[in-house]
C-alpha positions as CSV (number, residue, x, y, z in Angstrom):
1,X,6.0,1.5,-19.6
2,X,4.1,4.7,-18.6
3,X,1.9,5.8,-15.2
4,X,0.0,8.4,-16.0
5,X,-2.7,10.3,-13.4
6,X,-5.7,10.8,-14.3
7,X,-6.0,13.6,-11.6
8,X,-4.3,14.9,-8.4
9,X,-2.4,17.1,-6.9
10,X,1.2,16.3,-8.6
11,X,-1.2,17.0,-12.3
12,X,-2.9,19.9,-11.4
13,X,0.5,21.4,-9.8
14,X,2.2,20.5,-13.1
15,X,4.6,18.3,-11.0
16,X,3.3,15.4,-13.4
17,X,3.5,14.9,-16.9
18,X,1.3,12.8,-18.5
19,X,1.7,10.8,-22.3
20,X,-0.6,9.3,-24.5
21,X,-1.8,5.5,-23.3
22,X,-3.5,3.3,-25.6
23,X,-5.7,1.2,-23.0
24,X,-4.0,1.9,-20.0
25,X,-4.8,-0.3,-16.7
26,X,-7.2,1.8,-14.6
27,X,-6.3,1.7,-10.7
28,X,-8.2,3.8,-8.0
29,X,-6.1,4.9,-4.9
30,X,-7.5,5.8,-2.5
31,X,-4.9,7.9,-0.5
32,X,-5.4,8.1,3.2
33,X,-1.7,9.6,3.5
34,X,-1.2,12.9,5.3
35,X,1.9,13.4,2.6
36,X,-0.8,13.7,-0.6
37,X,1.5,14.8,-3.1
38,X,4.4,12.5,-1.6
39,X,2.5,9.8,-2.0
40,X,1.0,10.0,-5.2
41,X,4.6,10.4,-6.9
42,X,5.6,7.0,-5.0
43,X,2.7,5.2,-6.6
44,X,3.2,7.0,-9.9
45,X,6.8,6.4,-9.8
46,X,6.6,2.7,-8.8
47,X,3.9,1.8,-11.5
48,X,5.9,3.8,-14.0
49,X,8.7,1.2,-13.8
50,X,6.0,-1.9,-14.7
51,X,5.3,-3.3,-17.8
52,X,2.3,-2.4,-18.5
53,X,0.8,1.3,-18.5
54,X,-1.3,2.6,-15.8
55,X,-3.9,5.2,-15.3
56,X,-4.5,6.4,-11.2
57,X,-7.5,8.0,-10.5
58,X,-6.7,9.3,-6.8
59,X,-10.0,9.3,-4.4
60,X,-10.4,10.8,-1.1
61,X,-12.4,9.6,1.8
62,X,-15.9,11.9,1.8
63,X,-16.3,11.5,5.6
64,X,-12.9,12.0,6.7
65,X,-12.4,15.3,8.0
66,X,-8.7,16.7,7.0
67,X,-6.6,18.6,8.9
68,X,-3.5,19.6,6.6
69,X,-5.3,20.5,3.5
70,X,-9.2,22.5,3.0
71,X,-12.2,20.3,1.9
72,X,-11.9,22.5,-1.2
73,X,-8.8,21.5,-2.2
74,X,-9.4,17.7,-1.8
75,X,-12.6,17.8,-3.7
76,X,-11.0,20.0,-6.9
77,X,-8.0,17.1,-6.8
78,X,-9.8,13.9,-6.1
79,X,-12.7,12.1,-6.8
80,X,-15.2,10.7,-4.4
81,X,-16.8,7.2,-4.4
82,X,-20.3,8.9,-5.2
83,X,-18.5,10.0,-8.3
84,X,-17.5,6.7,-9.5
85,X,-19.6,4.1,-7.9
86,X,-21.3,3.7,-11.0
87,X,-17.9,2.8,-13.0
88,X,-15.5,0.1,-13.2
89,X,-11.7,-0.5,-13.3
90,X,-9.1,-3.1,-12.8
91,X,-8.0,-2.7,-9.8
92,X,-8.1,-0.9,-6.7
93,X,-5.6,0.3,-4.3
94,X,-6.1,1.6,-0.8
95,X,-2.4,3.3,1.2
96,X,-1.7,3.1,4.5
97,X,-3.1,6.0,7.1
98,X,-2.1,7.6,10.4
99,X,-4.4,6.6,12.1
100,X,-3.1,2.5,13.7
101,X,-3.1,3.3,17.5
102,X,-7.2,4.2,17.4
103,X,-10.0,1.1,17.0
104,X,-11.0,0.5,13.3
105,X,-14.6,2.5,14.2
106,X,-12.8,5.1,15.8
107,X,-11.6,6.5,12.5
108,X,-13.7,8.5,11.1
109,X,-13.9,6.6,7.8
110,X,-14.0,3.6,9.1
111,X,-17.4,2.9,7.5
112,X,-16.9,4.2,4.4
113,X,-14.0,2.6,4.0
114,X,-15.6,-1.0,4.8
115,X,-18.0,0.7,1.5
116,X,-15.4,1.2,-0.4
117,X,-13.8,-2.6,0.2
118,X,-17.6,-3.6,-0.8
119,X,-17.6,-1.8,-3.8
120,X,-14.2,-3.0,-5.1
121,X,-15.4,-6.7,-5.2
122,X,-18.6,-5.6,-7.8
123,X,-16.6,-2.9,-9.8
124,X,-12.6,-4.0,-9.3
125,X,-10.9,-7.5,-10.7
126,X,-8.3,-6.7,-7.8
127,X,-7.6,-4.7,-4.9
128,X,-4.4,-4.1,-3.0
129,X,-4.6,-3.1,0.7
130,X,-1.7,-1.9,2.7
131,X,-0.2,-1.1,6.3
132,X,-3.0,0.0,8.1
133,X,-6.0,-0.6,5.4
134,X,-4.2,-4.2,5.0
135,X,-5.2,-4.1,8.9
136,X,-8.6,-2.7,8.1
137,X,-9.0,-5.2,5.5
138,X,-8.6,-8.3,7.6
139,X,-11.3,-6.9,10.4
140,X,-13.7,-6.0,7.9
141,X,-13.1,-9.0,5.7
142,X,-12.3,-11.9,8.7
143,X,-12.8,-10.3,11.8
144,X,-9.5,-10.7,12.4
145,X,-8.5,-7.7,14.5
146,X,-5.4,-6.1,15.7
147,X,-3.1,-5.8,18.7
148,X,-1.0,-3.6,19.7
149,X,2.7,-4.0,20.0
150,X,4.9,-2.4,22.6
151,X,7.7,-1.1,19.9
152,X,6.6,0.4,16.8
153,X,7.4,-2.4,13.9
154,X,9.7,0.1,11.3
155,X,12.2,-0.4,9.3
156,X,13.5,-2.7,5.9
157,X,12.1,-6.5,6.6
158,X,12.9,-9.4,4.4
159,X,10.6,-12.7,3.7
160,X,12.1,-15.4,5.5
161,X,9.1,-17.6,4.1
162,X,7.2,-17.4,0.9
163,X,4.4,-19.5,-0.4
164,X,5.8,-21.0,-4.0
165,X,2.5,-21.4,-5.4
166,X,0.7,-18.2,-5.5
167,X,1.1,-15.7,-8.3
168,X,2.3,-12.9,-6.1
169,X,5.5,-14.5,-4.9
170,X,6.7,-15.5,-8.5
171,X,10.2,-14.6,-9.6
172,X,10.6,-13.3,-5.8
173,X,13.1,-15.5,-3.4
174,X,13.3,-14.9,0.4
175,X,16.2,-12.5,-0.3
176,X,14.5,-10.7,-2.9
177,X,11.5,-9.7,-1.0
178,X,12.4,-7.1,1.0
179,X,9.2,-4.4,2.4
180,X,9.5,-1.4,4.7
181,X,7.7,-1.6,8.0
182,X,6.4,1.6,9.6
183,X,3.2,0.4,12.3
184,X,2.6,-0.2,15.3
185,X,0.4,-3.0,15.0
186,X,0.2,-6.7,14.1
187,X,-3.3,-8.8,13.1
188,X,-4.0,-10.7,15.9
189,X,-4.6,-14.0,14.5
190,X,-2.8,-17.7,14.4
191,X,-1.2,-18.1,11.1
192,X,-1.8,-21.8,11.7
193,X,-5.4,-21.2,12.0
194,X,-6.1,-18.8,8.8
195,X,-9.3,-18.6,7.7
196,X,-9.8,-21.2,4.3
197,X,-9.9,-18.4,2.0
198,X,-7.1,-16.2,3.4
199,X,-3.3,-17.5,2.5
200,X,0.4,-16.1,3.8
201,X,2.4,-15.0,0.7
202,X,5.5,-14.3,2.3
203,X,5.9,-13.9,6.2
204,X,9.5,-13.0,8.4
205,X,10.3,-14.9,11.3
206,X,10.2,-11.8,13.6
207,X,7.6,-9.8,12.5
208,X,4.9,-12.1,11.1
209,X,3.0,-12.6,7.8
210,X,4.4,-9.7,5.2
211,X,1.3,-10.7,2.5
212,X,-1.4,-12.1,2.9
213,X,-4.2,-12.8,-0.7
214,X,-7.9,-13.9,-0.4
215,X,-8.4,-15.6,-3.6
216,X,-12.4,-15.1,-3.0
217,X,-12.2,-12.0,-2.2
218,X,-9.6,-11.1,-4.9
219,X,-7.8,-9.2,-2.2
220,X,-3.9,-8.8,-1.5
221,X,-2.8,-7.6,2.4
222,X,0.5,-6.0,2.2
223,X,1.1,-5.4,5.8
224,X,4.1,-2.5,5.2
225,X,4.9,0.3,2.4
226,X,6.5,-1.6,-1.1
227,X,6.0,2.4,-2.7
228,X,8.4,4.1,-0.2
229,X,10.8,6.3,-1.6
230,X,15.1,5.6,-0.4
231,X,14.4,8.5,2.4
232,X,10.6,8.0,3.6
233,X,11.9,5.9,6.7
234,X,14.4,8.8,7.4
235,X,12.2,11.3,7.5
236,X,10.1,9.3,9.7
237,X,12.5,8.9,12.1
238,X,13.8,12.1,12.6
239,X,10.7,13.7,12.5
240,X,9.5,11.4,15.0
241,X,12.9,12.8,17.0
242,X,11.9,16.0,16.9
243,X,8.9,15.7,18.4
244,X,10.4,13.4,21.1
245,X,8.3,10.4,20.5
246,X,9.4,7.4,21.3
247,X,11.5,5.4,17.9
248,X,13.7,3.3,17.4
249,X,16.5,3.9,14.4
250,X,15.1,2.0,11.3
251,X,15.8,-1.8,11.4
252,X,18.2,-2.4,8.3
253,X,18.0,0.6,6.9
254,X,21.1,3.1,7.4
255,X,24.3,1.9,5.7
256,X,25.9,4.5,7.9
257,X,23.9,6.9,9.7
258,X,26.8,9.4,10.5
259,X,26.1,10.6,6.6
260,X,22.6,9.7,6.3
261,X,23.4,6.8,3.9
262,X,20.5,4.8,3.1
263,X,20.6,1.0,1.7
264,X,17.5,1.6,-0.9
265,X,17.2,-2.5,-0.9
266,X,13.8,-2.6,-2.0
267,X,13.2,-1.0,-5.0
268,X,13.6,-4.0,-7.6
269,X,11.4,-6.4,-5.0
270,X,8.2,-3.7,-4.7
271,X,9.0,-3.4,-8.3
272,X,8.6,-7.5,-8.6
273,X,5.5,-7.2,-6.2
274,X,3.0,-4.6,-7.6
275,X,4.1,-6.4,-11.6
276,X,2.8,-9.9,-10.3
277,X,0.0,-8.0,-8.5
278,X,-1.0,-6.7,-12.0
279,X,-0.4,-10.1,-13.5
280,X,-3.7,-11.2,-11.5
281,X,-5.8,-9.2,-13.9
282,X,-4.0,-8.7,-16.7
283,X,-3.6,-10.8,-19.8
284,X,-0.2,-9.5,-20.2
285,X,2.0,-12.1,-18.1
286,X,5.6,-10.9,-17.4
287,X,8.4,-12.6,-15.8
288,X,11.2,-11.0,-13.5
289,X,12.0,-7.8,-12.8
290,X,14.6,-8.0,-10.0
C-alpha cells in the first residue's frame, strides 16, 4: 500500500511524495537519529511496502539540544509532544539514538522521553521501541538497565530462537528473521528471570534477546535497526574508520568487501516484522510477506 508523511524534512524538501489515503494508520516517530532525512525515508520506505497505508507524523525531542541542525529548522519540520498530547493515534514509534555509551539520565531527554513512553500507553494502541530507546524502554518500564559490552555488537544477526505463540513472530522462522545490530550495549537482565509481563520474541544465541513485547504495556523492544537501508552498516563502518575509532567489519554483512558488496538479507524479514507489528492494532490481519 502507501506511507505517506504527514510532515518532515523529506516533504517539505519535496524529496516525498505523498497520495491520497482513505483512513490511513497514524504512527508518531519520534526520530532521535542524527541522519533526519535518512531516517525518515527508511521508515517511509519500509511502511510503504506493508499492507496497509500509513500516515508518520515525525516528532522531535523539545529538550534535546541539537547539534547538526538549528532549533528553527526542527520546530518548522516536526511536531512536539505539547502539540499533540491532546490527540490520539495507533501507534507510536521511537528510533534508536547516539547516545548508548552515556547513563539513561545523562541524555538530555531522558525525561521527556520516559513522558513520551507515558503518554503512548493513554493515547497509542501500540508502540515500537528500538536500539537504544528499546534500551530506554526496559529501564524506564522494568528497571532493567544496561551494561556495557567490550566490542560494539554491529552487524546482520539472525533468531536462533523465536517464541511460536506471540503475534510478532508469525510467518517468521529462525532463518527468516534476520535484524541489523549497531550498539554497544546489552539489557542487563536474566532471560530466565523476565519480569511476568515482559516476553522474548526471538533471541540469538550470541547476542541475546532480538525482541522483546510487554503485552500490558502494549510495547514491542526491538533491540537493533529492522529500517536500515542495504548500505547503513557500511557507512557506519567506514565512517567509524575514518575517525579511527575502534570497529570491527560488520558481522555477516559484506558478500565481498573488496567491491563493497552487500548481502541486503533483511529486507523481506523487517518487512514481516513491522506488518505483524501493525497486525496488533489493526483489524486488517495479513499473512506472510517473506
Amino acid at each position: 500500500m502507501t506511507a505517506n508523511a504527514k510532515n518532515g524534512f523529506l516533504l517539505s524538501n519535496g524529496h516525498w511524495q505523498n497520495h491520497y489515503l482513505n483512513n490511513p494508520v497514524s504512527i508518531v516517530v519520534v526520530n532521535l537519529m542524527p541522519t533526519k532525512e535518512t531516517t525518515e525515508r527508511q521508515f517511509l520506505e519500509s511502511f510503504n511496502k506493508l499492507t496497509q497505508d500509513v500516515e508518520l507524523t515525525f516528532l522531535y525531542p523539545a529538550t534535546h539540544h541539537f547539534k547538526n541542525i538549528s532549533f528553527s529548522a526542527i520546530t518548522k519540520a516536526y511536531v512536539s509532544l505539547e502539540e499533540i498530547e491532546n490527540y490520539s493515534f495507533d501507534g507510536l514509534i521511537i528510533t534508536g539514538a547516539p547516545v548508548e555509551q552515556l547513563a539513561f539520565q545523562q541524555v538530555d531527554y531522558w525525561e521527556e522521553f520516559r513522558t513520551i513512553c507515558d503518554w503512548a500507553e493513554r493515547h497509542t494502541k501500540q508502540s515500537l521501541l528500538e536500539c537504544w530507546a528499546a534500551l530506554g524502554g526496559l529501564y524506564n518500564d522494568y528497571q532493567i538497565n544496561k551494561h556495557q559490552l567490550s566490542q560494539k555488537i554491529f552487524g546482520i544477526y539472525q533468531a536462533t530462537g523465536i517464541n511460536r505463540c506471540n503475534q510478532l513472530a508469525e510467518h517468521l522462522t529462525n532463518q527468516q528473521l534476520i535484524i541489523p545490530q549497531s550498539r554497544h550495549s546489552n539489557p542487563n537482565v536474566d532471560p530466565e528471570n523476565l519480569p511476568d509481563d515482559l516476553q522474548i520474541v526471538a533471541e540469538n544465541n550470541e547476542i541475546g534477546p532480538l525482541i522483546y513485547h510487554s503485552p500490558g504495556k502494549h510495547r514491542t523492544y526491538i533491540t537493533g535497526h529492522p529500517e536500515y537501508e542495504a548500505d547503513t552498516l557500511a557507512q557506519e563502518y567506514y565512517r567509524d574508520l575514518k575517525k579511527r575509532l575502534p570497529i570491527q567489519e560488520p558481522r555477516n554483512y559484506f558478500s565481498n568487501r573488496n567491491t563493497g558488496e552487500i548481502k541486503y538479507s533483511w529486507r523481506k524479514s523487517s518487512t514481516q516484522i513491522y506488518q505483524n507489528w501493525l497486525n496488533t492494532f489493526t483489524q486488517q490481519k495479513v499473512g506472510t510477506l517473506v
